[in-house]
SERO-4910 file (N, C-alpha, C, O; in steps of 0.05 Angstrom, whole numbers):
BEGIN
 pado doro    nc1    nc2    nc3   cac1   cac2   cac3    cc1    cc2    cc3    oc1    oc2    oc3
  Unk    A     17    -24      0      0      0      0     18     25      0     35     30     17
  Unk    A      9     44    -29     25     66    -24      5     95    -22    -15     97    -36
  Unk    A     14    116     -4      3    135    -11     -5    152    -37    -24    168    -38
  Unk    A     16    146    -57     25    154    -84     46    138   -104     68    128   -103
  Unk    A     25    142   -120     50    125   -145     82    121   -139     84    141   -125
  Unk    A     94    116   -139    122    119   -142    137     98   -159    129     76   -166
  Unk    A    172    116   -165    191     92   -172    202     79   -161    210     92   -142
  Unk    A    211     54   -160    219     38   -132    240     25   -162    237     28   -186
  Unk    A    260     10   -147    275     -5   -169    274    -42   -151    277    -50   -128
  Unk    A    270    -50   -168    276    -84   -165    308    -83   -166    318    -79   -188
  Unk    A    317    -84   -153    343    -99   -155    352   -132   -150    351   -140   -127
  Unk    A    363   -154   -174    373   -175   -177    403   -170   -165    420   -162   -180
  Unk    A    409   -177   -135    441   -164   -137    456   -193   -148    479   -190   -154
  Unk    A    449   -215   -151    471   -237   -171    463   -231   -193    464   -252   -205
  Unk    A    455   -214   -207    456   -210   -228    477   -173   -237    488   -162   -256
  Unk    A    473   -169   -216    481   -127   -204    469   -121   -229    482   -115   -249
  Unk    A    437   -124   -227    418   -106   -246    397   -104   -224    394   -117   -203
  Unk    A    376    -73   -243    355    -64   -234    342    -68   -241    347    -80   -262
  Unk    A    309    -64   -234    282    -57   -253    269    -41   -240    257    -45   -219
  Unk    A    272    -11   -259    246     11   -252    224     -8   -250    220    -25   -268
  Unk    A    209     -6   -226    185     -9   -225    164     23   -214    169     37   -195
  Unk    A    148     25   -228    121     46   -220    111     33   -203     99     14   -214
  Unk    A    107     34   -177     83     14   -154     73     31   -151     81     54   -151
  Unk    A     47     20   -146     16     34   -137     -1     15   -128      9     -8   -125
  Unk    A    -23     19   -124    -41      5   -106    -49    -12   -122    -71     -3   -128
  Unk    A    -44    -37   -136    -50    -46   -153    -39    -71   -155    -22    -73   -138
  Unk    A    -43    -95   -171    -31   -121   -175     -8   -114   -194    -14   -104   -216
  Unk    A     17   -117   -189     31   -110   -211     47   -140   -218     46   -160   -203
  Unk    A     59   -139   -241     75   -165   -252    101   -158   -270    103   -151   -293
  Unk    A    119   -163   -251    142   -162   -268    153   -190   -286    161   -209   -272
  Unk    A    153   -193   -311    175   -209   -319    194   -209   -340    193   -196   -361
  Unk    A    210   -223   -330    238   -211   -338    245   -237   -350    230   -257   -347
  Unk    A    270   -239   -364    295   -265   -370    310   -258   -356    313   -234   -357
  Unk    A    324   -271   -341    349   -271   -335    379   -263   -346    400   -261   -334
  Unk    A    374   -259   -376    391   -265   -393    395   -242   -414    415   -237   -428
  Unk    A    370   -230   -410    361   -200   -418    346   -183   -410    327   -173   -421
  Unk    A    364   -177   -371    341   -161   -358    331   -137   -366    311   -128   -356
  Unk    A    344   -125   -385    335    -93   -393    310    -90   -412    305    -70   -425
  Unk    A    299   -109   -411    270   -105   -428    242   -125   -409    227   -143   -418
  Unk    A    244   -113   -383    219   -122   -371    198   -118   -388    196   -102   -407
  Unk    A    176   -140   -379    149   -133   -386    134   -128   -352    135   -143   -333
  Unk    A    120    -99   -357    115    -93   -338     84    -89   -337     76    -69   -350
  Unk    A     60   -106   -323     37   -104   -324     34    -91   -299     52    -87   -283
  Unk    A     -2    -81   -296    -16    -83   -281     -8    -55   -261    -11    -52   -237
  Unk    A      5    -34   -284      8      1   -263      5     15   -282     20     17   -301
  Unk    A    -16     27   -279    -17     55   -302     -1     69   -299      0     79   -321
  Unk    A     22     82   -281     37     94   -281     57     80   -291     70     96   -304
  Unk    A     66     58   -291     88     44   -305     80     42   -345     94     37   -364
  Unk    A     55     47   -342     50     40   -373     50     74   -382     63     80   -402
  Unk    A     40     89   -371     53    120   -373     82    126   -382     89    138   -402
  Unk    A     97    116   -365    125    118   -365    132    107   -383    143    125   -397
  Unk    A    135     79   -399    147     68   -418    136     76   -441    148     72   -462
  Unk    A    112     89   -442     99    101   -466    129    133   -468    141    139   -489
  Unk    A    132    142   -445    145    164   -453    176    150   -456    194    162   -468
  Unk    A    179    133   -449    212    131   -455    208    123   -490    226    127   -505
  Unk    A    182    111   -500    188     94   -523    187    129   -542    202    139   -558
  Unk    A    169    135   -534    173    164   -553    203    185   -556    209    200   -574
  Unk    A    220    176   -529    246    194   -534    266    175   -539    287    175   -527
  Unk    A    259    156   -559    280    149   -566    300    148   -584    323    140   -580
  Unk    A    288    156   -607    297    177   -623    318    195   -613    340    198   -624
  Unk    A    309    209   -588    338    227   -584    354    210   -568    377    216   -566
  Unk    A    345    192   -558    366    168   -541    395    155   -575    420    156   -574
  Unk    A    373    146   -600    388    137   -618    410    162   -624    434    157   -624
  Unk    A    402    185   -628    413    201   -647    441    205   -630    462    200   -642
  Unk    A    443    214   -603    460    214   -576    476    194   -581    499    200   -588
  Unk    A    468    170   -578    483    142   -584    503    149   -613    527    144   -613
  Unk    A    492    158   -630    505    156   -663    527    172   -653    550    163   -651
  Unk    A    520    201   -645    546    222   -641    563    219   -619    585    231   -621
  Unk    A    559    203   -596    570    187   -585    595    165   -594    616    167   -581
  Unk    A    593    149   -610    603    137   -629    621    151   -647    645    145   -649
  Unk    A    607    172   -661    621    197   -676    650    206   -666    671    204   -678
  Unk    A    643    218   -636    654    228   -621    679    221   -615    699    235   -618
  Unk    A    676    195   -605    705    172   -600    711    176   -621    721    198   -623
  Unk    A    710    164   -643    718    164   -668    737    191   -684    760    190   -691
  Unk    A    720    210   -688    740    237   -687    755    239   -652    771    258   -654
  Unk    A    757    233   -636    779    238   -611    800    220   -622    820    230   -631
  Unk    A    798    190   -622    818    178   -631    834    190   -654    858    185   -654
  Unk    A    824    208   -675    836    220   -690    843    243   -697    849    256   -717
  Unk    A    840    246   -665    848    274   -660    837    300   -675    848    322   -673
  Unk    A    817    295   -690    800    320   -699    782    332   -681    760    325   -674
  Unk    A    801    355   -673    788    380   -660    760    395   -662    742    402   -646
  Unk    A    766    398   -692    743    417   -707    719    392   -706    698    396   -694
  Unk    A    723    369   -719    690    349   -716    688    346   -694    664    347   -690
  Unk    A    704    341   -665    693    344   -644    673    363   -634    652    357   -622
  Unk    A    682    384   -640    669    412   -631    639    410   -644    617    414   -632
  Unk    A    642    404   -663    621    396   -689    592    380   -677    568    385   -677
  Unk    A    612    356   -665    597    340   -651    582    353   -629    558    356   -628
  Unk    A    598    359   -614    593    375   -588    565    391   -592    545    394   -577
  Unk    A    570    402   -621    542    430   -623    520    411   -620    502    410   -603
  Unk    A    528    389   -653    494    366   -652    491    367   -635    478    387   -629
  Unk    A    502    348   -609    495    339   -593    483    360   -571    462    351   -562
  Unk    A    488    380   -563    475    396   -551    447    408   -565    434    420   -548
  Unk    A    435    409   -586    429    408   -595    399    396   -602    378    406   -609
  Unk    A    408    372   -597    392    341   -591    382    345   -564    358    344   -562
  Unk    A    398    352   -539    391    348   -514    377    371   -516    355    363   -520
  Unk    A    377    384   -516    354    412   -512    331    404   -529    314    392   -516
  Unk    A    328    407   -546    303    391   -560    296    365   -540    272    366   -534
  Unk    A    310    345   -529    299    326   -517    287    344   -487    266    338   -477
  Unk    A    305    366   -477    285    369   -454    265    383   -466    244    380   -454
  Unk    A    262    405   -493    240    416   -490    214    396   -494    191    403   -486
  Unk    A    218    373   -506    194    350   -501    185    341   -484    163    332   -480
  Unk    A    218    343   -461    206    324   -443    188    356   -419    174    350   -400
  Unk    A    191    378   -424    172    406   -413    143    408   -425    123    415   -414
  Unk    A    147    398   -454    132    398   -463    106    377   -457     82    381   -459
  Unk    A    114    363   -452    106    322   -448     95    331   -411     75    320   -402
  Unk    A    103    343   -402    100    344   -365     76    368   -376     52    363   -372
  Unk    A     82    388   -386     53    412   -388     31    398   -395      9    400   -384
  Unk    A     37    381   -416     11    365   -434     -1    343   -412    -25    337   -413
  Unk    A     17    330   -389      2    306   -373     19    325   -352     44    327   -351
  Unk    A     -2    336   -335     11    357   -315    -10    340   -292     -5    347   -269
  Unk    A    -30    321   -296    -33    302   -271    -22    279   -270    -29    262   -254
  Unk    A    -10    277   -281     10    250   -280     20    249   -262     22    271   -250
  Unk    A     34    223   -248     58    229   -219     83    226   -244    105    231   -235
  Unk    A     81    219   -270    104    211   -280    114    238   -290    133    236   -305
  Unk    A    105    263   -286    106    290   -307    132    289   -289    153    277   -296
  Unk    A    129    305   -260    135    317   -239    169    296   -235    191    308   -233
  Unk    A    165    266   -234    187    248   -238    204    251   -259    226    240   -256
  Unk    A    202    268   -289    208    270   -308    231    299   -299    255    301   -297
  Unk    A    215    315   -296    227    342   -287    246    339   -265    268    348   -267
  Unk    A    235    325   -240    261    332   -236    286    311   -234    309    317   -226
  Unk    A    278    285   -241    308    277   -257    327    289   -283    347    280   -296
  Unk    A    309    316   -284    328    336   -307    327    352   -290    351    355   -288
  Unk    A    320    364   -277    322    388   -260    344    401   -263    346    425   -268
  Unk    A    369    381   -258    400    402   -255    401    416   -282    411    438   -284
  Unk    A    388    402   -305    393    423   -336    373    440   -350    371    446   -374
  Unk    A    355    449   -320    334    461   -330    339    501   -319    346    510   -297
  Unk    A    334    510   -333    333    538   -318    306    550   -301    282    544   -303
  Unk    A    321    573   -279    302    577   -255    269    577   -277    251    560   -274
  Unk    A    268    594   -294    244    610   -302    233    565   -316    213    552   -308
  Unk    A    247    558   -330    241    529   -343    231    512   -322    212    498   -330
  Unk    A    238    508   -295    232    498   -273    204    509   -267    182    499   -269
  Unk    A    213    533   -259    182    543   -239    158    536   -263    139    522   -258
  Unk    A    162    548   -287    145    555   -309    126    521   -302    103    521   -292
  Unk    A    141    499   -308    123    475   -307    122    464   -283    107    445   -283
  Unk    A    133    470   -257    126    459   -231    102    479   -225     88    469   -207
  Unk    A     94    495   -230     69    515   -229     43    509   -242     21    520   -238
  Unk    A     50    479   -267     25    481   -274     20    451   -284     11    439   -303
  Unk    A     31    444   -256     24    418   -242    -11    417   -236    -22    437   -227
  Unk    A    -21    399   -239    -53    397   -227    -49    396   -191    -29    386   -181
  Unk    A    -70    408   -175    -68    403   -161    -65    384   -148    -48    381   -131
  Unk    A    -87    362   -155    -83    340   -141    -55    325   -143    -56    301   -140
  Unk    A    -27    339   -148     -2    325   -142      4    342   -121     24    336   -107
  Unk    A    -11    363   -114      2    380    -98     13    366    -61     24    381    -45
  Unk    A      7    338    -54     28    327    -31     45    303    -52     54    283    -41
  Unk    A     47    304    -69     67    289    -81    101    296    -78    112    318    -80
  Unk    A    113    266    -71    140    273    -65    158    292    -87    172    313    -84
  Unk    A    154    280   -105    174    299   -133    167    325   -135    184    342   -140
  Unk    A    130    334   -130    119    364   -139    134    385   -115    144    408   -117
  Unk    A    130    363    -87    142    378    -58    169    392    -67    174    416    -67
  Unk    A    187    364    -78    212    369    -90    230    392    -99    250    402    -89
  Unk    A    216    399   -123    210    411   -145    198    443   -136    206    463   -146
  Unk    A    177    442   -115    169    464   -111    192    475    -92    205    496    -97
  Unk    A    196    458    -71    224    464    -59    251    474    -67    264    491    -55
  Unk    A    258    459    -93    283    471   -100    271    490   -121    288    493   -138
  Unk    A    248    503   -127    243    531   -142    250    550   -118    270    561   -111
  Unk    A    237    549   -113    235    560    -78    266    570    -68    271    592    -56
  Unk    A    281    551    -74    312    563    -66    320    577    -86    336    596    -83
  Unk    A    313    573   -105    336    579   -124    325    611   -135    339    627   -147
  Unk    A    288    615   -123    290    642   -123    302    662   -105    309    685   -110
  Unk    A    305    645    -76    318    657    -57    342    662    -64    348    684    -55
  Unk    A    361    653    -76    385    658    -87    398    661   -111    421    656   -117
  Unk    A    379    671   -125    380    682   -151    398    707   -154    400    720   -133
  Unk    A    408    715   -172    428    738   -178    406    767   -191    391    771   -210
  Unk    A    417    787   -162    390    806   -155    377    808   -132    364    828   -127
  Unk    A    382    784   -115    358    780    -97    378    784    -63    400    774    -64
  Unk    A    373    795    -42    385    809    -29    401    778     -9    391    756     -6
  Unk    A    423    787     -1    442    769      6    427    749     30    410    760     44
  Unk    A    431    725     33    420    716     62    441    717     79    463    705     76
  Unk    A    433    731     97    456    727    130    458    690    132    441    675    123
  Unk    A    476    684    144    485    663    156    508    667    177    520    689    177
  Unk    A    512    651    192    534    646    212    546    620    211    534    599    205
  Unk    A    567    621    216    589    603    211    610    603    242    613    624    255
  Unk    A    619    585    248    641    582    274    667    594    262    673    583    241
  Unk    A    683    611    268    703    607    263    728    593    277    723    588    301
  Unk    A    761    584    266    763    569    280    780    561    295    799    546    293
  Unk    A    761    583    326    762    572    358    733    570    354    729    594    358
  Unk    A    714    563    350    688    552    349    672    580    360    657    575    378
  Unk    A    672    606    352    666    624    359    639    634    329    645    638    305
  Unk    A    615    634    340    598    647    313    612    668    303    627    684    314
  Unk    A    608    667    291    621    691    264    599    701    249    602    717    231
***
């Protein structure tokens, strides 16, 4: 019994693999091979069938990543500077288009528990105004959800310490253990 959807991972440690699982209040069924754990079949969680709907849609920028990836080594071993750099642009390139889908993908299913999970496992490459903009237009009913808490939380700091915004006092020991 959970209060809210969440990700939990299966871990096989004789095998030292995982499995995202989505649990919820629900009968769920994992099965796997042994032999090729990375393609569970995962029944019986709408939130897990949510989720693999969105991974199957970015995969495209998962492939394209992979190719310039490949690229990449390939011009380093040969020491080309300029196709590196080259690479470097695609590939940045690719990842920004992949988060603006995946901002885009969280506004469009903004009751989902999987939007809010999405955001902020990107969070560190999102900007303050990119953050707040889609943690704001979350449905309410995520509003005690762990990731929206998250998410509202670290908006929350990062307006407090935004460049502009007036210094916060703190104290510190210095050191003979005296506040400073």
């Amino acid at each position: 019994s959970v209060k809210s959807p969440e990700l939990y991972y299966l871990t096989i440690k004789q095998f030292n693999a995982y499995i995202p699982v989505w649990v919820e209040n629900s009968n769920i069924k994992v099965e796997a091979d042994l032999k090729n754990l990375r393609n569970p079949i995962i029944s019986g969680s709408k939130s897990q069938a949510t989720f693999d709907a969105y991974r199957d849609s970015t995969k495209r920028f998962q492939q394209q990543e992979r190719t310039l990836g490949q690229q990449y080594s390939q011009a380093r071993s040969q020491k080309d500077a300029q196709k590196m750099q080259e690479i470097e642009k695609m590939y940045n390139q690719i990842e920004a288009k992949r988060m603006n889908f995946m901002l885009d993908y969280a506004i469009k299913n903004n009751k989902s528990v999987v939007s809010p999970y999405l955001v902020l496992s990107n969070s560190y490459m999102l900007s303050l105004n990119q953050l707040d903009s889609v943690t704001s237009r979350f449905d309410s009913t995520l509003n005690n959800n762990e990731y929206v808490i998250l998410l509202k939380n670290r908006v929350k700091t990062l307006k407090r310490v935004t460049v502009g915004q007036p210094f916060v006092d703190f104290t510190l020991n210095d050191p003979d253990g005296k506040p400073l």
